[in-house]
Predicted model as a PDB file, atoms N, CA, C, CB and O in Angstrom, pLDDT in the B-factor column:
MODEL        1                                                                  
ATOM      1  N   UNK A   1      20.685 108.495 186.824  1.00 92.00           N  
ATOM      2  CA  UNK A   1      21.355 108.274 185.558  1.00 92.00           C  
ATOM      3  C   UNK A   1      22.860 108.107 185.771  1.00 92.00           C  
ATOM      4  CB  UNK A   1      21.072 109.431 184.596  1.00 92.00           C  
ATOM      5  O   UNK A   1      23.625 107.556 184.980  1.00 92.00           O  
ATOM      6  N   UNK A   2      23.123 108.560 186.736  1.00 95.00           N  
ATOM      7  CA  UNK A   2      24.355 109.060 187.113  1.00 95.00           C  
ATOM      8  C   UNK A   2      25.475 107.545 187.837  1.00 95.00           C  
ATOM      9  CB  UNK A   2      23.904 110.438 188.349  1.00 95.00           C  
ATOM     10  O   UNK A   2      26.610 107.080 187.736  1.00 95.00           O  
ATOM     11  N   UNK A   3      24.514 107.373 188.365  1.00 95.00           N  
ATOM     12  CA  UNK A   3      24.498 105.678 188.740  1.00 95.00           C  
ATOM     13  C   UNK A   3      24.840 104.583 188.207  1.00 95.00           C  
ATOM     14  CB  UNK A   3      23.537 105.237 188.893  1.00 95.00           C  
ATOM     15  O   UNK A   3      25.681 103.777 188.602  1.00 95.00           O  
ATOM     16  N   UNK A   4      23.922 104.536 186.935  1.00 95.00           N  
ATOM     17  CA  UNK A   4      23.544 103.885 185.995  1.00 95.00           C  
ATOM     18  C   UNK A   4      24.588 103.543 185.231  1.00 95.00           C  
ATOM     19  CB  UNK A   4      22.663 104.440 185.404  1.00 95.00           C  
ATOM     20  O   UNK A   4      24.750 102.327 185.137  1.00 95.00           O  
ATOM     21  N   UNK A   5      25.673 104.510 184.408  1.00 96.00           N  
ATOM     22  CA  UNK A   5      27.003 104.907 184.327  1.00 96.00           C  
ATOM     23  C   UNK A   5      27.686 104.962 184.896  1.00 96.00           C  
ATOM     24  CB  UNK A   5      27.253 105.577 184.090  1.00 96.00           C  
ATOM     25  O   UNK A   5      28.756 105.139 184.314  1.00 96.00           O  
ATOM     26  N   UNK A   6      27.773 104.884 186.325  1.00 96.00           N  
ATOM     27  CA  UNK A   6      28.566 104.641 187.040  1.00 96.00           C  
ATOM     28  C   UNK A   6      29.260 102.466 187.300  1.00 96.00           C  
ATOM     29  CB  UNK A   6      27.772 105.511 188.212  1.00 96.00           C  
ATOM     30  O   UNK A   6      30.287 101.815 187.492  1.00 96.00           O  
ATOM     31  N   UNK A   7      27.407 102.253 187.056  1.00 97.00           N  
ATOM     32  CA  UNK A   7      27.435 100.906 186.953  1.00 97.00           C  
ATOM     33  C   UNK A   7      27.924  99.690 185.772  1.00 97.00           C  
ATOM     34  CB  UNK A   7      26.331 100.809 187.168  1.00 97.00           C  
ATOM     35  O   UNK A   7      28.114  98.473 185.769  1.00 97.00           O  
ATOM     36  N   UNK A   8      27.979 100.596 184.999  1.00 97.00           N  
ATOM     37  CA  UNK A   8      28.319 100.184 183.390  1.00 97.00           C  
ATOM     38  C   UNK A   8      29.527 100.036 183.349  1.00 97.00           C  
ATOM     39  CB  UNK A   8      27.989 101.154 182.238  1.00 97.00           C  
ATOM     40  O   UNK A   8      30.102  99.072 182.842  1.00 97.00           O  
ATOM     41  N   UNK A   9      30.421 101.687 184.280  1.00 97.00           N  
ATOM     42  CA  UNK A   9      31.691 101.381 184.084  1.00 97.00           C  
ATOM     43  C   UNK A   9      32.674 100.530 185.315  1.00 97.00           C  
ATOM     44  CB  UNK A   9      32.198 102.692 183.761  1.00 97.00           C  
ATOM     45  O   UNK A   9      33.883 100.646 185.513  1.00 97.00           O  
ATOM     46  N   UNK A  10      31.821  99.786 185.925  1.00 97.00           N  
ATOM     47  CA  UNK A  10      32.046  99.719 187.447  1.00 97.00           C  
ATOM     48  C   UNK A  10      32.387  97.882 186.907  1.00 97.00           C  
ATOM     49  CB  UNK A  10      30.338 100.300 188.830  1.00 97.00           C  
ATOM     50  O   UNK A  10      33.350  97.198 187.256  1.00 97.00           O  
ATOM     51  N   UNK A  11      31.419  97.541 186.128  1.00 97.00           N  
ATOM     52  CA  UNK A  11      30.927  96.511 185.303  1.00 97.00           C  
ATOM     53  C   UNK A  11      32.491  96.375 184.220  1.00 97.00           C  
ATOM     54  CB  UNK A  11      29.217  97.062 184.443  1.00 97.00           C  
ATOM     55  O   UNK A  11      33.273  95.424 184.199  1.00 97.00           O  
ATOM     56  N   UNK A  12      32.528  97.018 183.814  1.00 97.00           N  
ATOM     57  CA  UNK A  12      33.616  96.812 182.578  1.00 97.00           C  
ATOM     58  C   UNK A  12      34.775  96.832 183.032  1.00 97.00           C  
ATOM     59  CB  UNK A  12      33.647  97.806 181.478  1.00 97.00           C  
ATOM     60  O   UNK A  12      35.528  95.942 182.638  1.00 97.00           O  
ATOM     61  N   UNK A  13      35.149  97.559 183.727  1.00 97.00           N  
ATOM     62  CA  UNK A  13      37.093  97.458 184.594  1.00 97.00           C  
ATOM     63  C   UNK A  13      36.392  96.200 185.497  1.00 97.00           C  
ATOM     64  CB  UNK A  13      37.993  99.457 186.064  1.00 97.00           C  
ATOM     65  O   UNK A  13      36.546  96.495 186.683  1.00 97.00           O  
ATOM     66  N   UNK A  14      36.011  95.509 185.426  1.00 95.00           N  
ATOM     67  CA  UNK A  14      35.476  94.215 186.155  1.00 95.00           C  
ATOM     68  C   UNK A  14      35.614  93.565 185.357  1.00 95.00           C  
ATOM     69  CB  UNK A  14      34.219  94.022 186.693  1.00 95.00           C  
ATOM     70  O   UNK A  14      36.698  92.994 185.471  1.00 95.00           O  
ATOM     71  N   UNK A  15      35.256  93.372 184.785  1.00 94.00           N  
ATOM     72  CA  UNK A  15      35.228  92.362 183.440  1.00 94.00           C  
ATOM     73  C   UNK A  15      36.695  92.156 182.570  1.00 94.00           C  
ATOM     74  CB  UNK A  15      34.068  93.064 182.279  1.00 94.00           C  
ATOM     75  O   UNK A  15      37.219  91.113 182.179  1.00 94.00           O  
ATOM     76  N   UNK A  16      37.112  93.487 182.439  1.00 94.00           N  
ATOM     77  CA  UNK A  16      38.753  93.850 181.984  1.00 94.00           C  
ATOM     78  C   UNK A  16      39.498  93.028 183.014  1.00 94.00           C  
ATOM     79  CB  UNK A  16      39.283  95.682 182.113  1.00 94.00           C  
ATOM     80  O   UNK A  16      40.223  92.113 182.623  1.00 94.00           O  
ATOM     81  N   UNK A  17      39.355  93.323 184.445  1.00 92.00           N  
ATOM     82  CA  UNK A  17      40.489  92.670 184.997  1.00 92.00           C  
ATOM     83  C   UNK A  17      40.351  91.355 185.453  1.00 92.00           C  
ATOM     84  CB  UNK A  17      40.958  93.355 185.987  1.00 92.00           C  
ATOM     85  O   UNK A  17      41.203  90.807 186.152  1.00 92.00           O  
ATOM     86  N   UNK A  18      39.150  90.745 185.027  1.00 91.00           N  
ATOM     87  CA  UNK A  18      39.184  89.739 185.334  1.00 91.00           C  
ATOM     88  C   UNK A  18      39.830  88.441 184.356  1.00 91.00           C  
ATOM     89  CB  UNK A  18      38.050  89.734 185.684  1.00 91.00           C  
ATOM     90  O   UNK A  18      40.121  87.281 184.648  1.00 91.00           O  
ATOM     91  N   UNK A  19      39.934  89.502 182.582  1.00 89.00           N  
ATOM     92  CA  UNK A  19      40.259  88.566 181.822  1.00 89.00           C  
ATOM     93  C   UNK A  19      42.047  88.934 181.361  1.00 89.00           C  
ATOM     94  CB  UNK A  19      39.063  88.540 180.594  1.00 89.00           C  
ATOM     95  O   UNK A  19      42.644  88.277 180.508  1.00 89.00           O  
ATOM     96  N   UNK A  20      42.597  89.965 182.041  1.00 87.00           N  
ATOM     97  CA  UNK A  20      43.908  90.452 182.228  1.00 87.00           C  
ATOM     98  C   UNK A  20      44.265  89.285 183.466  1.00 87.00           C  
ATOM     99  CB  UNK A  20      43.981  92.266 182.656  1.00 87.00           C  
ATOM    100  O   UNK A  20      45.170  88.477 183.259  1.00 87.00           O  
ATOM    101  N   UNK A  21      43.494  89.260 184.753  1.00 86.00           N  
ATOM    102  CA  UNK A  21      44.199  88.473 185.815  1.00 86.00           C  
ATOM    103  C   UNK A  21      43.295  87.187 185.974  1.00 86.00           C  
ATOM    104  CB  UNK A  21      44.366  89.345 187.273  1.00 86.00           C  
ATOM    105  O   UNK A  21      43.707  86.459 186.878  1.00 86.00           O  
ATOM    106  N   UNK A  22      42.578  86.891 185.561  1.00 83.00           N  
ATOM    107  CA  UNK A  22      41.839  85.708 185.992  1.00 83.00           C  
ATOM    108  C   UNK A  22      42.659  84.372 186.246  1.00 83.00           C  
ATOM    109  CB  UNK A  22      40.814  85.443 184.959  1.00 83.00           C  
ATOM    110  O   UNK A  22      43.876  84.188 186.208  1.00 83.00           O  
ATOM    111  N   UNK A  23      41.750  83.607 186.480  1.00 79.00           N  
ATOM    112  CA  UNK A  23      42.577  82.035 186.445  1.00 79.00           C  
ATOM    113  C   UNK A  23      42.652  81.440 185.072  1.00 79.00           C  
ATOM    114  CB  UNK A  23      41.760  80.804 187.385  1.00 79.00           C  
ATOM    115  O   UNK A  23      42.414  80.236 185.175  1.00 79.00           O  
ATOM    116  N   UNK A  24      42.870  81.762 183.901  1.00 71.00           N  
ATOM    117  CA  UNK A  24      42.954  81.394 182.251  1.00 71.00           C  
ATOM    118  C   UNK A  24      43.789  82.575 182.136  1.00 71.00           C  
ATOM    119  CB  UNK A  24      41.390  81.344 181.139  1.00 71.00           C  
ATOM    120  O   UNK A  24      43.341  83.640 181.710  1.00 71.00           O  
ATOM    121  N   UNK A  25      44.907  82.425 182.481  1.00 58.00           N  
ATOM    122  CA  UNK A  25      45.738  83.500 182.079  1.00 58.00           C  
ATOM    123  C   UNK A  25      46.875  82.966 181.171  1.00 58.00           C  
ATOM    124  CB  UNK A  25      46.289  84.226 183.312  1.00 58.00           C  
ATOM    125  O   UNK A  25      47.559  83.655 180.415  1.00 58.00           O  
ATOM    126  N   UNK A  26      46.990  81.316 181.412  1.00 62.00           N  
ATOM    127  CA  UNK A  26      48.508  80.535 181.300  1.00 62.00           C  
ATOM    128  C   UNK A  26      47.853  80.195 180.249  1.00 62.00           C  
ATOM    129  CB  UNK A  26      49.267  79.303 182.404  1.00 62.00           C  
ATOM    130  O   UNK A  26      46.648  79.984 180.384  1.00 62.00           O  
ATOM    131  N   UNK A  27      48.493  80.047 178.880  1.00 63.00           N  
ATOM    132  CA  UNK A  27      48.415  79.339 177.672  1.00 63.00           C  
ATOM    133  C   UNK A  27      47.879  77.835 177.994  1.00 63.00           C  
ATOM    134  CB  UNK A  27      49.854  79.358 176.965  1.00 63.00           C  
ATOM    135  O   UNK A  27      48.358  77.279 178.983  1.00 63.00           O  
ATOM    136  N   UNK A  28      46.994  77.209 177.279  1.00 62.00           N  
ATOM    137  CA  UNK A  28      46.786  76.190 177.650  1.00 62.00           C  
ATOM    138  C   UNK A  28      47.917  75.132 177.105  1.00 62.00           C  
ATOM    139  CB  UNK A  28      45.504  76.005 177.355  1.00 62.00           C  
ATOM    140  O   UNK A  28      48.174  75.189 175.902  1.00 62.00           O  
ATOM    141  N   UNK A  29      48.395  74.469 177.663  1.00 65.00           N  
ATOM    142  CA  UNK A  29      49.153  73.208 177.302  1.00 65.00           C  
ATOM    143  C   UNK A  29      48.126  72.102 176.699  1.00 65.00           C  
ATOM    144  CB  UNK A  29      49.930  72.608 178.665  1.00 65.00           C  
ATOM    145  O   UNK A  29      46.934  71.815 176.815  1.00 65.00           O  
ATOM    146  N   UNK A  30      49.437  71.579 175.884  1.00 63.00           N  
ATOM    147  CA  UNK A  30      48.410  70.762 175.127  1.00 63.00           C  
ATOM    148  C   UNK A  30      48.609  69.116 175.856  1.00 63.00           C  
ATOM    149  CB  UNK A  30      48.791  70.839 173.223  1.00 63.00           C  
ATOM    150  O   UNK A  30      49.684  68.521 175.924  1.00 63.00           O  
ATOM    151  N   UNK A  31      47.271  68.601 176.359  1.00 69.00           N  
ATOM    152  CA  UNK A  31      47.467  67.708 176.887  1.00 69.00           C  
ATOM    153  C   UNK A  31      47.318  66.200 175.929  1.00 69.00           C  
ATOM    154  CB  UNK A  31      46.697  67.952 177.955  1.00 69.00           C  
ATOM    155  O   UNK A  31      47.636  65.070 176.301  1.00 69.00           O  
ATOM    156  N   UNK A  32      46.770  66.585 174.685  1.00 69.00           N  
ATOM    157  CA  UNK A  32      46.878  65.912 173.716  1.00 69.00           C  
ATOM    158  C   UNK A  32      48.231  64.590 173.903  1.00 69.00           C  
ATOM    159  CB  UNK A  32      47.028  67.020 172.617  1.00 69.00           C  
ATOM    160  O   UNK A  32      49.413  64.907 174.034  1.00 69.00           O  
ATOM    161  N   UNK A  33      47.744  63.120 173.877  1.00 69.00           N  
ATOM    162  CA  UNK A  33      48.449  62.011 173.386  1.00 69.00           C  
ATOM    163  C   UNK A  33      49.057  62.149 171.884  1.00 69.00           C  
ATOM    164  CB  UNK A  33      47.511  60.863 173.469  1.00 69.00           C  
ATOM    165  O   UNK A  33      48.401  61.947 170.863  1.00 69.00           O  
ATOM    166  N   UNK A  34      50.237  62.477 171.922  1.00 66.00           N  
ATOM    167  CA  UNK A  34      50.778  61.844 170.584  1.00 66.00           C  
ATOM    168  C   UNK A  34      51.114  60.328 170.145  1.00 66.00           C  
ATOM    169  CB  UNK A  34      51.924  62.428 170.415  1.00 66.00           C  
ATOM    170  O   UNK A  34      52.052  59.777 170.722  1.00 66.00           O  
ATOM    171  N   UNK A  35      50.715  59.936 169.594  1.00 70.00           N  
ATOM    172  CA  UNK A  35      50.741  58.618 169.035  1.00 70.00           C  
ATOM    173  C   UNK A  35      52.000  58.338 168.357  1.00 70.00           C  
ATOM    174  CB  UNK A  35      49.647  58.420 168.122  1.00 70.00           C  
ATOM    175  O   UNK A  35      52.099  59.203 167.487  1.00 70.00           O  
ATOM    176  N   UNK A  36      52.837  57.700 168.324  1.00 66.00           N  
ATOM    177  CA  UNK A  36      54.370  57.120 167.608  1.00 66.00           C  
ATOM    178  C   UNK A  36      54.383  57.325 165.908  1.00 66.00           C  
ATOM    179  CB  UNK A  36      54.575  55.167 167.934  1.00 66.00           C  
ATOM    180  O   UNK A  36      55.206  57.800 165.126  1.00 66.00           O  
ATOM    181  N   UNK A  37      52.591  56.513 165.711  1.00 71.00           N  
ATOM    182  CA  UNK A  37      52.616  57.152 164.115  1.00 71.00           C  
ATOM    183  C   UNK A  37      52.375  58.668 163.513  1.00 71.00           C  
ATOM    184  CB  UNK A  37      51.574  56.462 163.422  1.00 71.00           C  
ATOM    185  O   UNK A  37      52.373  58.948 162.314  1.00 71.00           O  
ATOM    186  N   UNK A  38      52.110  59.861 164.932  1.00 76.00           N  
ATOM    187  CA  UNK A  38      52.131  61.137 164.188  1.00 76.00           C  
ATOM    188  C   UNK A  38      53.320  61.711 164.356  1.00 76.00           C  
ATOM    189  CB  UNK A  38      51.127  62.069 164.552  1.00 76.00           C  
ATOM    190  O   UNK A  38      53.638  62.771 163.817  1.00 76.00           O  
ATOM    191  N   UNK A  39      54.263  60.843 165.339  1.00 79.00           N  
ATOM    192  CA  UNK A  39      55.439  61.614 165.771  1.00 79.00           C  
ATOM    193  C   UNK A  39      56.398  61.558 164.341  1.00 79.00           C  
ATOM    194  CB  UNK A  39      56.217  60.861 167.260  1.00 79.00           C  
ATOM    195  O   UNK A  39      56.686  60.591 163.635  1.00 79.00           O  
ATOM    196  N   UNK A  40      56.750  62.944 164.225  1.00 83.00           N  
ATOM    197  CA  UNK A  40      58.021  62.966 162.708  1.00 83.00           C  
ATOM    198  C   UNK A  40      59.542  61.926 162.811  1.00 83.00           C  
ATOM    199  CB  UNK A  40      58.840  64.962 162.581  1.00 83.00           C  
ATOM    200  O   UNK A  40      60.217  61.177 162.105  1.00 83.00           O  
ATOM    201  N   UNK A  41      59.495  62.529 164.297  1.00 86.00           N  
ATOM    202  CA  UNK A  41      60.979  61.860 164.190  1.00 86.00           C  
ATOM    203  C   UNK A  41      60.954  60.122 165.061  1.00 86.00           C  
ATOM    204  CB  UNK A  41      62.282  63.172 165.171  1.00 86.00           C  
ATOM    205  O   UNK A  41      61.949  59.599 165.565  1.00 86.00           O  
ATOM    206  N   UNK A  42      60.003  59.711 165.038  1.00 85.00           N  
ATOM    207  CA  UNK A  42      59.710  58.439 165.554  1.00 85.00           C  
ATOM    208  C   UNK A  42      59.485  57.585 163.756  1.00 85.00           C  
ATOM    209  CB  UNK A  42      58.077  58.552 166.839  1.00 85.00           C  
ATOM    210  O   UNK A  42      59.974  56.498 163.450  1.00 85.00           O  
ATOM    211  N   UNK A  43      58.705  58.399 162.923  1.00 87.00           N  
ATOM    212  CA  UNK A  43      58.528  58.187 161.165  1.00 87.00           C  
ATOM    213  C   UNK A  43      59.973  58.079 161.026  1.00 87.00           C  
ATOM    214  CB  UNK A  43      57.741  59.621 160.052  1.00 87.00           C  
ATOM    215  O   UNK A  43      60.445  56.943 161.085  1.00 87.00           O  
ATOM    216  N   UNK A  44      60.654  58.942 160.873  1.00 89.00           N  
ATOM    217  CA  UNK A  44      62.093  59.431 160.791  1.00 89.00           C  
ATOM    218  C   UNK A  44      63.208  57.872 160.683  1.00 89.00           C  
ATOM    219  CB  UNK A  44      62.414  60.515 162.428  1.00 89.00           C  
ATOM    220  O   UNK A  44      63.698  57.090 159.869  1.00 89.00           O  
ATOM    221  N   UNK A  45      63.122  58.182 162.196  1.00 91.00           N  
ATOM    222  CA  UNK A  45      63.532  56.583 162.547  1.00 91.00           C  
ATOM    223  C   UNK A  45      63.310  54.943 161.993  1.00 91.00           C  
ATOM    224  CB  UNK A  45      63.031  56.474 163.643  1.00 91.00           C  
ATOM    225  O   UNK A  45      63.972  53.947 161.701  1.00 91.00           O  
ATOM    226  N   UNK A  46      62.134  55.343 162.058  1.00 90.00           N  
ATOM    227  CA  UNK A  46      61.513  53.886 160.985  1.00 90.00           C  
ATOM    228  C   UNK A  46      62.034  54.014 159.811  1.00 90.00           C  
ATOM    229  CB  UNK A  46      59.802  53.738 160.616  1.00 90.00           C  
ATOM    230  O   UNK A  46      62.227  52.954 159.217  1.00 90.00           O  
ATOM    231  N   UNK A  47      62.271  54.792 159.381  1.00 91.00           N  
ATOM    232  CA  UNK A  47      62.253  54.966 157.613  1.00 91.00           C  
ATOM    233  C   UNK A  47      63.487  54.610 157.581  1.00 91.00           C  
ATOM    234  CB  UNK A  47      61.947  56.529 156.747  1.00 91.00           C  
ATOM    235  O   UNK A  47      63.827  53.646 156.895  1.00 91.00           O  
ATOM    236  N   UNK A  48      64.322  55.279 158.274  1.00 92.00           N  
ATOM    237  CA  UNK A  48      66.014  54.768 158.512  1.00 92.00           C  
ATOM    238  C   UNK A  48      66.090  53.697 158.732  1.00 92.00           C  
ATOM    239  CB  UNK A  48      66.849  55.262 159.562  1.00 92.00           C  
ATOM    240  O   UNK A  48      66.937  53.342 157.911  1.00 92.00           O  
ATOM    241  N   UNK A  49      65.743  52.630 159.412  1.00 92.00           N  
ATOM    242  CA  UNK A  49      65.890  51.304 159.985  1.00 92.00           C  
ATOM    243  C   UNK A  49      65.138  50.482 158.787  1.00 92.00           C  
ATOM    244  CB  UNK A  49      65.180  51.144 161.611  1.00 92.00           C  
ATOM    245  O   UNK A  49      65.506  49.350 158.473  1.00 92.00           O  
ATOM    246  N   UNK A  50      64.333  50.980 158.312  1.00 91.00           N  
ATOM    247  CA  UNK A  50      63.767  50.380 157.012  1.00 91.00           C  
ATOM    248  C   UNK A  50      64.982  50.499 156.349  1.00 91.00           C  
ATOM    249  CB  UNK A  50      62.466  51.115 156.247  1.00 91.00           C  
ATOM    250  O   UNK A  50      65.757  49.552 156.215  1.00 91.00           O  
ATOM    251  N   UNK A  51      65.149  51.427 156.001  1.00 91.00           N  
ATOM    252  CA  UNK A  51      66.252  51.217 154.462  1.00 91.00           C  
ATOM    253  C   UNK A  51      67.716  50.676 154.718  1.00 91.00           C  
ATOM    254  CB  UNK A  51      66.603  52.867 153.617  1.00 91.00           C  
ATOM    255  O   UNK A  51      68.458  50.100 153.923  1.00 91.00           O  
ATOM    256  N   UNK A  52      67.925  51.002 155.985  1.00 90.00           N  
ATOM    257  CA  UNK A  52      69.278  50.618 156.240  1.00 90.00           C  
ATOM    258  C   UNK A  52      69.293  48.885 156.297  1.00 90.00           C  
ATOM    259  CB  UNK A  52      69.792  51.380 157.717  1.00 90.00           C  
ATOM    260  O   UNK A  52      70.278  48.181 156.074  1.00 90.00           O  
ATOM    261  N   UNK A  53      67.921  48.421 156.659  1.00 88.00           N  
ATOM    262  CA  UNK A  53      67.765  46.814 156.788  1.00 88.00           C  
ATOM    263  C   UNK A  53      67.360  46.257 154.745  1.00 88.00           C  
ATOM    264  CB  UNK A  53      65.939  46.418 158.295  1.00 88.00           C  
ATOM    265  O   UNK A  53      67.871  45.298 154.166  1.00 88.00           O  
ATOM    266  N   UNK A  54      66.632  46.967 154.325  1.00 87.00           N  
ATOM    267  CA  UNK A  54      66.835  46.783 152.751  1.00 87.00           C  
ATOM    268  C   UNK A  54      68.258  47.145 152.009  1.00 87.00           C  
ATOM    269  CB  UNK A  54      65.769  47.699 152.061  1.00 87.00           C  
ATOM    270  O   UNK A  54      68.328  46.940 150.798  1.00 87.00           O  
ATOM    271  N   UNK A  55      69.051  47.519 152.500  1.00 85.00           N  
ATOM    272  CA  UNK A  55      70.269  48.016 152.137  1.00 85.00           C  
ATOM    273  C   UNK A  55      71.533  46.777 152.380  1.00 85.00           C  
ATOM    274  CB  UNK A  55      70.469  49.408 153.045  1.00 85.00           C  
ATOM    275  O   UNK A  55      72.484  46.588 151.621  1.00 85.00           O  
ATOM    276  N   UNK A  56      71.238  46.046 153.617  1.00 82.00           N  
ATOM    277  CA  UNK A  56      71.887  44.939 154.378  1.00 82.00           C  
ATOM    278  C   UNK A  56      71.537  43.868 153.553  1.00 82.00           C  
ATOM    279  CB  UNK A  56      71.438  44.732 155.886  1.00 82.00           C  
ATOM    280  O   UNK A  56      72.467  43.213 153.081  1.00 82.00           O  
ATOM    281  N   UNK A  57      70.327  43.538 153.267  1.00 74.00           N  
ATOM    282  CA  UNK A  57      70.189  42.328 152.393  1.00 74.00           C  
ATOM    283  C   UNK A  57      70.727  42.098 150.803  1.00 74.00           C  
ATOM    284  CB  UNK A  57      68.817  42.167 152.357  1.00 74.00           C  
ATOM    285  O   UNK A  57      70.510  42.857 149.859  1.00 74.00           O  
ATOM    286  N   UNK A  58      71.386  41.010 150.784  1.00 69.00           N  
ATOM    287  CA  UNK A  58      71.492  40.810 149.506  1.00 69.00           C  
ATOM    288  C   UNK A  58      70.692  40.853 148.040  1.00 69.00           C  
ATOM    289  CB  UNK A  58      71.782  39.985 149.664  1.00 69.00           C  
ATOM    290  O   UNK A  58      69.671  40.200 147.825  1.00 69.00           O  
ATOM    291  N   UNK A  59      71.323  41.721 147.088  1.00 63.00           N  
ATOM    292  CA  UNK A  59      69.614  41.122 146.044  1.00 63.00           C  
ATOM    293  C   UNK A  59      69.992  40.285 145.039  1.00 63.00           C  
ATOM    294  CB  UNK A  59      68.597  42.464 145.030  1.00 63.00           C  
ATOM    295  O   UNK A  59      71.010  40.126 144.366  1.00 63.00           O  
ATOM    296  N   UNK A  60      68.727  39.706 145.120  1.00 55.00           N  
ATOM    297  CA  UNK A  60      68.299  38.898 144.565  1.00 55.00           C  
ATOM    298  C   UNK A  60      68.171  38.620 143.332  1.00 55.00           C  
ATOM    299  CB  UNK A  60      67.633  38.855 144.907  1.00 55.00           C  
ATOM    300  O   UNK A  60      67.848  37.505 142.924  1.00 55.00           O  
ATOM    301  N   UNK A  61      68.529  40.086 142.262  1.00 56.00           N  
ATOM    302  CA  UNK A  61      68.858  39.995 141.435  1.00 56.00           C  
ATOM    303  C   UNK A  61      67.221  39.914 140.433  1.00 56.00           C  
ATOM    304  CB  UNK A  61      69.916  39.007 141.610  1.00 56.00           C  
ATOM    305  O   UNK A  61      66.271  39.661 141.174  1.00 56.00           O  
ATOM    306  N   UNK A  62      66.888  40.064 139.161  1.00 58.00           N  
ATOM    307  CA  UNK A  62      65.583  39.844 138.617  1.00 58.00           C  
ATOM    308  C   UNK A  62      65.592  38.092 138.098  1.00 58.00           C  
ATOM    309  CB  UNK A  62      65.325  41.064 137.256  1.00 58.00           C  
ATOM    310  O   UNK A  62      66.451  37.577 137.382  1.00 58.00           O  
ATOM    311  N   UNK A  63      64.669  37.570 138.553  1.00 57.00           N  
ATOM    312  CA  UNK A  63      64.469  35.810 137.791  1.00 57.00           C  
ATOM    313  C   UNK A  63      64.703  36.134 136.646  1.00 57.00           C  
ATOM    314  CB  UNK A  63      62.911  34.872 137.775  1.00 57.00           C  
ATOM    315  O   UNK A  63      64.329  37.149 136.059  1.00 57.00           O  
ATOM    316  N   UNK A  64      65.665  34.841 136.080  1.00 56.00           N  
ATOM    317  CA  UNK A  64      65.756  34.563 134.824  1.00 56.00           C  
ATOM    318  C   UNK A  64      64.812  33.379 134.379  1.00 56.00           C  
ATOM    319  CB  UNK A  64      67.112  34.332 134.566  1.00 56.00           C  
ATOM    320  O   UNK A  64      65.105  32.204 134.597  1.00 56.00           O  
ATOM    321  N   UNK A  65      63.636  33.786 133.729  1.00 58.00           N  
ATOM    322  CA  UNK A  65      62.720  32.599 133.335  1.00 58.00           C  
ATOM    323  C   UNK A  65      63.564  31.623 132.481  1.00 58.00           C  
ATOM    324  CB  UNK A  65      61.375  33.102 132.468  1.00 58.00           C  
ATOM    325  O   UNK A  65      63.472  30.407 132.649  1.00 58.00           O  
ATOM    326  N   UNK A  66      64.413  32.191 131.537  1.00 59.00           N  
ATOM    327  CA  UNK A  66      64.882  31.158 130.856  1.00 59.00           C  
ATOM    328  C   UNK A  66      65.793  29.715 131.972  1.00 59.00           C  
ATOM    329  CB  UNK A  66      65.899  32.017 129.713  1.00 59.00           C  
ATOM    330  O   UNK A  66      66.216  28.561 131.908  1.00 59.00           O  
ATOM    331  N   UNK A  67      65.656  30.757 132.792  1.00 48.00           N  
ATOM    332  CA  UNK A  67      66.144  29.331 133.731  1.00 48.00           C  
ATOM    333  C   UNK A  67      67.888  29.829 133.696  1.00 48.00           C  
ATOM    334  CB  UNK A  67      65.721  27.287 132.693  1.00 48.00           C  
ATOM    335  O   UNK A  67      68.741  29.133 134.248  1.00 48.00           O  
TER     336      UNK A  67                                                      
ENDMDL                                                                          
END                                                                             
């Protein structure tokens, strides 16, 4: 019996240190592709170059149907 408990706990500080020191110890990095359209400040940018190029053009003013 004595054994038995001995094996249980022989088993568990085994198991403990393997998930204290193992090889999965380092945070996983994310190896994930970001794409340009999820990036904020790549959006960011566009949105600026958008408006600053609608801002540059002249307007056009609303048609006058009457001519």
């Amino acid at each position: 019996m004595i054994y038995l408990l001995a094996l249980i706990g022989l088993v568990t500080v085994a198991v403990l240190m393997w998930k204290a020191f193992g090889p999965n110890t380092r945070p996983m990095l994310s190896t994930r592709v970001q794409g340009p359209d999820d990036d904020p400040d790549f959006l960011w940018k566009v949105d600026r170059e958008t408006r600053r190029k609608k801002s540059d053009e002249p307007d056009a003013g609303p048609a006058d149907p009457a001519g």
